[in-house]
C-alpha positions as MATLAB code, in Angstrom:
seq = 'XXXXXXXXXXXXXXXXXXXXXXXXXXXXXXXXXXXXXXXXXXXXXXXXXXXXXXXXXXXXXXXXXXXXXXXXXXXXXXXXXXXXXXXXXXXXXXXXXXXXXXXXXXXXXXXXXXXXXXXXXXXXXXXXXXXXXXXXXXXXXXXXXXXXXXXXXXXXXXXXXXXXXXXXXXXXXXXXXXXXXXXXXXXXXXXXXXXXXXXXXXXXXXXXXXXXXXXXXXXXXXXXXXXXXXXXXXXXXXXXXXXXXXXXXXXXXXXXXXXXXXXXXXXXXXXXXXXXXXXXXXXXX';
ca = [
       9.166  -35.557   32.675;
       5.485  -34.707   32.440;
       4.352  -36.132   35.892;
       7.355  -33.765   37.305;
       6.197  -30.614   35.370;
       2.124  -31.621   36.532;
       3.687  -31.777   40.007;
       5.664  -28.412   39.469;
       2.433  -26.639   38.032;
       0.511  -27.621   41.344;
       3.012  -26.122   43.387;
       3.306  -23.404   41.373;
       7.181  -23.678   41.292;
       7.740  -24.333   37.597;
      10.216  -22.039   35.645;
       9.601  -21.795   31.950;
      12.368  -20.643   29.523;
      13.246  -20.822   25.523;
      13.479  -23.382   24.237;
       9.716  -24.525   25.316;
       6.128  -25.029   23.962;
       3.477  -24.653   26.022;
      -0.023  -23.497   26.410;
      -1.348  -22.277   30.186;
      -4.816  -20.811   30.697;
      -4.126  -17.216   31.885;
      -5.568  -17.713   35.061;
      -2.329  -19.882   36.167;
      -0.079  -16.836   35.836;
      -1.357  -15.972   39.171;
       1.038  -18.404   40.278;
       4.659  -18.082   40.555;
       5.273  -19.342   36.881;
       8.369  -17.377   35.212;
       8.424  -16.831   31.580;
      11.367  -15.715   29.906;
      10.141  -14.052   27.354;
       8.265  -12.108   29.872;
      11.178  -11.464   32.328;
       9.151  -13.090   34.637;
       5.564  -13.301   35.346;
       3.089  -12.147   32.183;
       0.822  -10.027   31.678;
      -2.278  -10.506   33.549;
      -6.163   -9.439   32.744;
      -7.473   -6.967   34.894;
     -10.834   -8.633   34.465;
     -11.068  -11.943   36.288;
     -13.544  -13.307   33.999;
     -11.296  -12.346   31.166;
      -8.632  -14.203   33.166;
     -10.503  -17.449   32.915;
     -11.726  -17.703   29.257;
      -7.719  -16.786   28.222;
      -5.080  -18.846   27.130;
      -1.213  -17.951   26.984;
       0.723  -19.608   24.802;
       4.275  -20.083   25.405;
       7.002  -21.062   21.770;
      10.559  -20.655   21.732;
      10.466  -16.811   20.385;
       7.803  -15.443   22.048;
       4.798  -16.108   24.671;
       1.430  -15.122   23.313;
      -1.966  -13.955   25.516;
      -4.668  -15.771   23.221;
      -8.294  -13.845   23.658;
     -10.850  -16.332   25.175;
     -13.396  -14.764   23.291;
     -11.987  -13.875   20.059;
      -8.780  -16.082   19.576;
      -6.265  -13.422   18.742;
      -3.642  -12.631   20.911;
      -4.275   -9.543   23.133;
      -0.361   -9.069   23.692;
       2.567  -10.799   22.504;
       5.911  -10.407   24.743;
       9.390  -11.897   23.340;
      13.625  -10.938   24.117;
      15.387   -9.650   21.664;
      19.329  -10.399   21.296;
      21.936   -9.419   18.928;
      22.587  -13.585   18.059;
      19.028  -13.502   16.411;
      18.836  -10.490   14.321;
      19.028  -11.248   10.842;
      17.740  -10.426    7.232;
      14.771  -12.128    6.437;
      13.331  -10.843    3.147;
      13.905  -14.452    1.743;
      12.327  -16.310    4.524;
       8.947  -17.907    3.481;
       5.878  -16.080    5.447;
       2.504  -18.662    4.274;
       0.493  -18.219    7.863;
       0.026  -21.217    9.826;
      -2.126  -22.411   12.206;
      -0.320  -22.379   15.778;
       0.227  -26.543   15.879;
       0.377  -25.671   19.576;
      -3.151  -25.109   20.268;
      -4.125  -28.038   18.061;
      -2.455  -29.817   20.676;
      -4.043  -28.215   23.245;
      -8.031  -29.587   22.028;
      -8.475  -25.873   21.004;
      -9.534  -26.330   17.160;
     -11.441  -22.767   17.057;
      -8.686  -20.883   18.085;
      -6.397  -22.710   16.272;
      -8.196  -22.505   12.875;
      -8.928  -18.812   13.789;
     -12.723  -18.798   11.984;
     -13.797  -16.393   14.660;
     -11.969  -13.711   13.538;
     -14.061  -13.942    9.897;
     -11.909  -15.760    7.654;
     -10.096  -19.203    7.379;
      -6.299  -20.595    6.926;
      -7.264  -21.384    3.645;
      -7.698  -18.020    2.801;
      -5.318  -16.399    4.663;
      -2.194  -18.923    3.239;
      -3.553  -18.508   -0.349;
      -4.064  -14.486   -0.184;
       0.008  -14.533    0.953;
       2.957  -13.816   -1.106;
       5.409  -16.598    0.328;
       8.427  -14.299    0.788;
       6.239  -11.233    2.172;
       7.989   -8.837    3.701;
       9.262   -5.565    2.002;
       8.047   -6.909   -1.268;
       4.368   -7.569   -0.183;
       1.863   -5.979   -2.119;
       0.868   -2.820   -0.229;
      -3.339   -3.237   -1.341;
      -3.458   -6.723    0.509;
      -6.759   -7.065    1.292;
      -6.676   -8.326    4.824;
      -3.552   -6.353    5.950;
      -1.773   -8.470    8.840;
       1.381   -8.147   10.864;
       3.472   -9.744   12.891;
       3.432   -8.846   16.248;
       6.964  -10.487   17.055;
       8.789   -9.449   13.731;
      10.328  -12.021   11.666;
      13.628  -10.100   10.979;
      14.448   -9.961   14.889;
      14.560  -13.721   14.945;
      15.914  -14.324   11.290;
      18.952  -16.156   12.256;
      17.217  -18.361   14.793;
      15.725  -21.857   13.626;
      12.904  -21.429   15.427;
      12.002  -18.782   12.979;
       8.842  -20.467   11.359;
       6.937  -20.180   14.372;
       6.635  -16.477   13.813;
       4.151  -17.151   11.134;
       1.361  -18.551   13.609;
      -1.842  -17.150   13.816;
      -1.715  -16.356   17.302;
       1.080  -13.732   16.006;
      -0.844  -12.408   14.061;
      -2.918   -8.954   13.671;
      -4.925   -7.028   11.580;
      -2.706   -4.269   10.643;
      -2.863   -0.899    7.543;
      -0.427   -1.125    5.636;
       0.535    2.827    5.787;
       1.478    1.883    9.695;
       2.816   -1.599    9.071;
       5.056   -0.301    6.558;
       5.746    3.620    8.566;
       6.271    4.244   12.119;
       5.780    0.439   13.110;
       8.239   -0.728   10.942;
      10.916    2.139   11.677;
      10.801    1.014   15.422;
      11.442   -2.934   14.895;
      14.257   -1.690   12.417;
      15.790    0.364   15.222;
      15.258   -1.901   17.815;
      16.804   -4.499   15.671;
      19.994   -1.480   15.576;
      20.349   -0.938   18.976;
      20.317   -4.325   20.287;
      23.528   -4.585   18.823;
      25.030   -2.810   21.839;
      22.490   -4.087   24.638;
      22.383   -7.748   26.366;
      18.959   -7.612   25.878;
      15.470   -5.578   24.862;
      12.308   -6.841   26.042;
       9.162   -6.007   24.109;
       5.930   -6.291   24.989;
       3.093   -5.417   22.300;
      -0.571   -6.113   20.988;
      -3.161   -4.393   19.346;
      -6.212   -1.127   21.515;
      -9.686   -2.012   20.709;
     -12.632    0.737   21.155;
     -14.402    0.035   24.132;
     -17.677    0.393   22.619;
     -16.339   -2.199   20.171;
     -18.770   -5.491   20.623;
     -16.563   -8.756   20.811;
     -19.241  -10.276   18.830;
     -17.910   -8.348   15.899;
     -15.438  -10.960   15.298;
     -17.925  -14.012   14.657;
     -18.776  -11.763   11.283;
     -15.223  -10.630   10.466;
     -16.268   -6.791    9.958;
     -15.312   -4.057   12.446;
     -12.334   -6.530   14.612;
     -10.214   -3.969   13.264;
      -7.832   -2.577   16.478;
      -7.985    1.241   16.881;
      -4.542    1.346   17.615;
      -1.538   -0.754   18.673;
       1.229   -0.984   21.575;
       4.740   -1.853   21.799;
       6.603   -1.529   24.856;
      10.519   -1.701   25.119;
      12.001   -2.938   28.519;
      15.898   -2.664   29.450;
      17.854   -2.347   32.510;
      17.186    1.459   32.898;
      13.359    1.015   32.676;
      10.774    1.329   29.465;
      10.111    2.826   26.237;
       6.348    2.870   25.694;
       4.416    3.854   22.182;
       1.160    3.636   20.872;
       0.372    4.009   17.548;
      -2.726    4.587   16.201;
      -4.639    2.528   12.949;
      -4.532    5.851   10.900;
      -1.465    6.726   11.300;
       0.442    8.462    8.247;
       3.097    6.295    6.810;
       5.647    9.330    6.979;
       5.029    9.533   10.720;
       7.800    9.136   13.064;
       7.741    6.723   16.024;
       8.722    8.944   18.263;
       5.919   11.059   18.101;
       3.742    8.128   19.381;
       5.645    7.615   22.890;
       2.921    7.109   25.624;
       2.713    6.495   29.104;
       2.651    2.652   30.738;
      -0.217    3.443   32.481;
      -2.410    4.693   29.757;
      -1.843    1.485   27.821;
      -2.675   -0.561   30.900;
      -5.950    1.366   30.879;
      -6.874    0.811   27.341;
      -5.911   -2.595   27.150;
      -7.295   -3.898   30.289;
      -3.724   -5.493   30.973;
      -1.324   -5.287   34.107;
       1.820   -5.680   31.514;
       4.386   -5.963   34.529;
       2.118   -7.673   37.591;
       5.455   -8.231   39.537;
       7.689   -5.483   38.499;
       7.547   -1.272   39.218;
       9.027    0.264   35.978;
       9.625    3.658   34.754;
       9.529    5.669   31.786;
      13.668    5.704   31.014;
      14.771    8.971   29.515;
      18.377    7.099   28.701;
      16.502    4.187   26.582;
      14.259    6.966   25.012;
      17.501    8.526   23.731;
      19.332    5.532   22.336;
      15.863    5.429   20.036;
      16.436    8.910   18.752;
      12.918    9.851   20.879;
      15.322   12.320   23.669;
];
């Protein structure tokens, strides 16, 4: 099996869907690879040197663009389906490092000491059922970019606690607008095949990469989510100060803007449009 998928990544024929593990550099997207959690091809850096030092990182619930320069994932893209929805209040959330990119050779990504602070002290600083019931003055505020209660009644659940899922995220937006989207995403699902999502965390662009080797200022300045179905998208951005009493639908933005400010081509094979009929079935119409 792995001399037929080397031969299938030469020939840039290979077809990758759940359930899989993999880890690509970035650059190999340019190929015809198809992700599933992607609908397709990924998203691809608009910066070709950017495009070389990246990794993407492909698990059963989600596919994950790894920063070659930081570690952290620059966008995370997974499927959401009414089978996997679930309540997951009671499953344990202890971070982990992604066992996938130990695999891979890639230790300092893995262990995530570029971005100022070790396993160790992530796992220890974390209440093991987090969720709802984690303390809202957590130090180092983190979220999950695929959430854990969209995948709750999958067994491939644990992988949502990997580092490269994680990001540095206040608690007043963790717990406000970002958290009333996944819950109605999670709602309307129910009557869909399918949502795609595609999200990640805006940096400043006067923000120094170096910044993370210290741990102080690799704080985003805001965060994306885009929602794909068959009538086109759903795109927000929410900024880092965002009010916990703010609605999501106030933060609805346009594909391309994101695309700007992240540097990202989030649908390289694919022409979508804003969908007024996907807007409504969020309460955003």
């Amino acid at each position: 099996m792995k001399s037929n998928i080397t031969k299938w990544l030469r020939q840039g024929l290979l077809v990758l869907s759940a359930p899989v593990a993999l880890i690509l550099p970035a650059s190999s997207l340019a190929q015809n690879i198809a992700i599933t959690h992607c609908q397709g091809a990924c998203p691809t850096y608009q910066s070709s040197l950017a495009a070389t030092r990246a990794n993407v990182v492909v698990h059963n619930l989600y596919a994950a663009g790894l920063n070659g320069d930081t570690g952290a994932a620059d966008w995370v893209a997974y499927r959401l389906t009414r089978e996997a929805v679930g309540v997951a209040s009671l499953l344990p959330r202890f971070w982990q490092a992604d066992r996938l990119l130990r695999l891979s050779g890639i230790d300092e990504i893995a262990e995530q000491e570029s971005l100022g602070f070790s396993l160790a002290e992530i796992s220890s600083s974390n209440s093991p059922y987090g969720g709802l019931n984690e303390p809202l003055g957590d130090v180092e505020e983190r979220a999950r970019l695929a959430p854990m209660t969209s995948f709750a009644k999958t067994p491939y659940w644990p992988e949502l606690n990997n580092l490269s899922n994680m990001v540095p995220m206040p608690a007043p937006l963790r717990f406000g607008a970002w958290l009333q989207l996944e819950q109605t995403l999670n709602r309307i699902v129910g009557d869909e095949a399918e949502l795609a999502v595609i999200s990640g965390p805006l940096y400043l662009i006067n923000q120094p990469l170096s910044t993370a080797n210290t741990g102080t200022g690799f704080n985003p300045a805001a965060y994306f989510k885009v929602v794909v179905d068959d009538s086109g998208i759903a795109a927000f951005v929410f900024p880092q100060d965002l009010p916990q009493n703010a609605r999501f639908c106030g933060q609805v933005a346009k594909l391309d803007q994101i695309e700007l400010m992240s540097s990202l081509q989030l649908f390289p094979d694919r022409q979508l449009a804003e969908s007024k009929q996907l807007l409504a079935k969020l309460g955003c119409s």
